[in-house]
C-alpha positions in Angstrom: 0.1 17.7 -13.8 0.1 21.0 -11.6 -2.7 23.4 -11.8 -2.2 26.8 -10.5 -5.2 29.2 -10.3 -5.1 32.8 -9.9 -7.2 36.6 -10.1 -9.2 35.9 -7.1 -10.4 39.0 -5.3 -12.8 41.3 -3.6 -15.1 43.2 -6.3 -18.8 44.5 -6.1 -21.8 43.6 -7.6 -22.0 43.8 -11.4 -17.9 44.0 -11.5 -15.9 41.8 -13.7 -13.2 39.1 -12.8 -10.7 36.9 -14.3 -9.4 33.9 -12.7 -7.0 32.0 -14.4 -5.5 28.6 -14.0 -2.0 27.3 -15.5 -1.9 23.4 -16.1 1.7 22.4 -16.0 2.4 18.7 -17.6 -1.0 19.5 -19.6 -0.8 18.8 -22.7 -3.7 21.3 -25.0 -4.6 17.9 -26.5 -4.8 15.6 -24.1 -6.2 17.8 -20.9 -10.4 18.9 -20.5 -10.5 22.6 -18.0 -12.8 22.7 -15.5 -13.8 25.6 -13.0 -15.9 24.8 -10.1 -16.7 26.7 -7.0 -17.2 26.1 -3.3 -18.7 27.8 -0.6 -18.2 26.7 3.4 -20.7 23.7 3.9 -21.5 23.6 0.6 -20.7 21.3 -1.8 -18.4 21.7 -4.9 -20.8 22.8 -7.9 -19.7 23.1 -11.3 -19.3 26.4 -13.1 -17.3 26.3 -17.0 -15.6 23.4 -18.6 -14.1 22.6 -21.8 -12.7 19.5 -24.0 -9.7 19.3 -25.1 -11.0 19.8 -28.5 -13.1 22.8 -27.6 -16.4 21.9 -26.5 -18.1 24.1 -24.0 -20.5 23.6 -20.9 -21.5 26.1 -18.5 -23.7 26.3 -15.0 -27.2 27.4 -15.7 -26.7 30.3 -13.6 -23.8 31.7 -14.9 -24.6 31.2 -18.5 -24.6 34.2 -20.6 -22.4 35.9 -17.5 -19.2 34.1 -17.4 -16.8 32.5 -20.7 -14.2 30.6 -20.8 -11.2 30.5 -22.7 -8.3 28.4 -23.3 -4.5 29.3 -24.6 -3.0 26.1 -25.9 0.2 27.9 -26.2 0.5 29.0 -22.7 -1.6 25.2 -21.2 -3.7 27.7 -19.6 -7.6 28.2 -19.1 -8.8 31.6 -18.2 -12.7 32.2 -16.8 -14.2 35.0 -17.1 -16.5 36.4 -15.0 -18.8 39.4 -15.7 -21.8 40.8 -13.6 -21.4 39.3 -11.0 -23.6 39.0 -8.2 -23.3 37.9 -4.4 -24.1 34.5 -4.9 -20.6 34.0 -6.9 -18.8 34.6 -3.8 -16.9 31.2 -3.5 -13.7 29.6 -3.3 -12.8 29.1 -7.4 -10.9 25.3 -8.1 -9.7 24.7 -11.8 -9.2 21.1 -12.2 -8.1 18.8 -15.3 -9.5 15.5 -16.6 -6.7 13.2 -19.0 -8.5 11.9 -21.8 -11.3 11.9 -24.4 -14.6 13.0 -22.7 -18.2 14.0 -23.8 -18.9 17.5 -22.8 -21.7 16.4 -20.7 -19.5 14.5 -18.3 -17.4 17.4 -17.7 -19.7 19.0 -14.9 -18.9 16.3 -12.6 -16.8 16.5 -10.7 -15.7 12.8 -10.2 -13.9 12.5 -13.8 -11.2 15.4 -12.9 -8.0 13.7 -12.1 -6.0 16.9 -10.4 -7.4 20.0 -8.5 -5.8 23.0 -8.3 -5.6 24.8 -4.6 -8.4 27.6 -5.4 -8.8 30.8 -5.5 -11.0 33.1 -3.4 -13.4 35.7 -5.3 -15.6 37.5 -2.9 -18.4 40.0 -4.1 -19.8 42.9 -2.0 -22.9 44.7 -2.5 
Protein backbone atom coordinates (compact mmCIF):
# COMPACT_ATOMS: atom_id res chain seq x y z
CA UNK A 1 0.00 0.00 0.00
CA UNK A 2 1.17 3.57 -1.13
CA UNK A 3 -0.58 6.58 0.20
CA UNK A 4 -0.05 9.80 -1.57
CA UNK A 5 -1.52 13.07 0.01
CA UNK A 6 -2.04 16.24 -1.68
CA UNK A 7 -3.94 20.15 -1.68
CA UNK A 8 -1.70 21.39 1.09
CA UNK A 9 -1.27 25.16 0.98
CA UNK A 10 -1.19 28.60 2.42
CA UNK A 11 -4.92 30.06 2.96
CA UNK A 12 -6.28 32.56 5.60
CA UNK A 13 -8.50 32.36 8.30
CA UNK A 14 -12.00 31.20 7.56
CA UNK A 15 -10.72 29.83 3.91
CA UNK A 16 -11.47 26.38 2.80
CA UNK A 17 -9.04 23.46 1.81
CA UNK A 18 -9.03 20.09 0.35
CA UNK A 19 -6.38 17.70 1.01
CA UNK A 20 -6.61 14.53 -0.55
CA UNK A 21 -4.81 11.24 -0.28
CA UNK A 22 -4.71 8.31 -2.97
CA UNK A 23 -4.24 4.69 -1.37
CA UNK A 24 -2.60 2.57 -4.05
CA UNK A 25 -2.85 -1.43 -3.21
CA UNK A 26 -6.04 -0.24 -1.08
CA UNK A 27 -8.67 -2.08 -1.66
CA UNK A 28 -12.37 0.18 -0.71
CA UNK A 29 -13.20 -2.91 1.25
CA UNK A 30 -10.49 -3.88 3.04
CA UNK A 31 -8.64 -0.34 3.88
CA UNK A 32 -10.02 2.28 7.16
CA UNK A 33 -8.71 6.37 6.02
CA UNK A 34 -7.26 8.32 8.47
CA UNK A 35 -6.09 12.04 8.56
CA UNK A 36 -4.02 13.28 11.33
CA UNK A 37 -1.95 16.35 11.79
CA UNK A 38 1.38 17.39 13.23
CA UNK A 39 2.84 20.41 14.34
CA UNK A 40 6.90 20.74 15.26
CA UNK A 41 7.28 19.31 18.83
CA UNK A 42 4.04 18.27 18.91
CA UNK A 43 2.73 15.12 18.73
CA UNK A 44 0.59 13.43 16.00
CA UNK A 45 -3.24 14.14 16.89
CA UNK A 46 -6.04 12.73 15.14
CA UNK A 47 -8.30 14.73 12.86
CA UNK A 48 -11.09 12.48 10.42
CA UNK A 49 -11.20 8.71 9.97
CA UNK A 50 -13.38 6.34 8.36
CA UNK A 51 -14.09 2.38 8.06
CA UNK A 52 -14.02 0.67 5.33
CA UNK A 53 -17.69 0.25 5.51
CA UNK A 54 -18.32 3.93 6.18
CA UNK A 55 -18.25 4.80 9.63
CA UNK A 56 -17.19 8.19 10.64
CA UNK A 57 -15.12 9.80 13.64
CA UNK A 58 -13.84 13.23 13.77
CA UNK A 59 -11.54 15.45 16.32
CA UNK A 60 -13.66 17.41 18.77
CA UNK A 61 -12.24 20.48 17.39
CA UNK A 62 -12.85 20.19 13.94
CA UNK A 63 -16.23 18.64 14.16
CA UNK A 64 -18.89 20.41 12.35
CA UNK A 65 -15.68 22.32 10.28
CA UNK A 66 -14.00 19.61 8.37
CA UNK A 67 -15.79 16.13 6.41
CA UNK A 68 -14.49 13.50 4.96
CA UNK A 69 -15.14 11.64 2.06
CA UNK A 70 -14.15 8.62 0.31
CA UNK A 71 -14.24 7.48 -3.62
CA UNK A 72 -14.08 3.76 -3.65
CA UNK A 73 -13.69 4.04 -7.41
CA UNK A 74 -10.66 6.12 -7.40
CA UNK A 75 -9.11 4.19 -3.54
CA UNK A 76 -9.07 7.73 -2.55
CA UNK A 77 -10.06 9.79 0.70
CA UNK A 78 -10.58 13.40 0.37
CA UNK A 79 -10.76 15.84 3.77
CA UNK A 80 -12.30 18.74 3.73
CA UNK A 81 -11.51 21.49 5.48
CA UNK A 82 -13.70 24.69 5.97
CA UNK A 83 -13.16 27.67 8.35
CA UNK A 84 -10.36 27.26 9.19
CA UNK A 85 -8.47 28.84 11.87
CA UNK A 86 -4.66 29.25 12.91
CA UNK A 87 -4.60 26.37 15.03
CA UNK A 88 -5.02 24.04 11.83
CA UNK A 89 -1.78 24.97 10.65
CA UNK A 90 0.00 21.50 10.66
CA UNK A 91 1.73 19.02 8.59
CA UNK A 92 -1.55 16.74 7.20
CA UNK A 93 -0.59 12.63 7.17
CA UNK A 94 -3.36 10.24 5.66
CA UNK A 95 -2.64 6.83 6.79
CA UNK A 96 -4.50 3.33 6.23
CA UNK A 97 -5.36 0.54 8.65
CA UNK A 98 -5.97 -3.33 6.78
CA UNK A 99 -8.81 -4.90 8.40
CA UNK A 100 -12.15 -4.86 10.31
CA UNK A 101 -11.95 -2.04 12.97
CA UNK A 102 -14.50 -0.33 15.44
CA UNK A 103 -14.66 3.31 14.61
CA UNK A 104 -13.56 4.22 17.97
CA UNK A 105 -10.14 2.68 17.38
CA UNK A 106 -9.53 4.64 14.38
CA UNK A 107 -8.18 7.84 16.28
CA UNK A 108 -5.20 6.12 17.32
CA UNK A 109 -2.75 6.23 15.74
CA UNK A 110 -1.01 2.89 16.56
CA UNK A 111 -3.57 0.65 14.45
CA UNK A 112 -2.50 2.42 10.97
CA UNK A 113 -0.34 0.16 9.15
CA UNK A 114 1.12 2.75 6.32
CA UNK A 115 1.61 6.67 6.47
CA UNK A 116 1.57 8.69 3.77
CA UNK A 117 4.55 11.56 3.55
CA UNK A 118 2.15 14.62 4.48
CA UNK A 119 1.18 17.48 3.41
CA UNK A 120 1.66 21.02 4.65
CA UNK A 121 -1.46 23.43 5.14
CA UNK A 122 -0.57 26.66 6.71
CA UNK A 123 -3.24 29.34 7.78
CA UNK A 124 -2.50 33.11 8.03
CA UNK A 125 -4.53 35.64 9.81
Amino acid sequence: VQLQASGGGWVQVGDSLRVSCAASGCTYNSCNMGWFRQTPGKEREFVAAVTWSGGYTFADDVKGRFTLSRDNAKNAVYLQMNRLKLEDTALYYCAAAIGRSRVSRLQDPSIYDYWGQGTLVTVSS
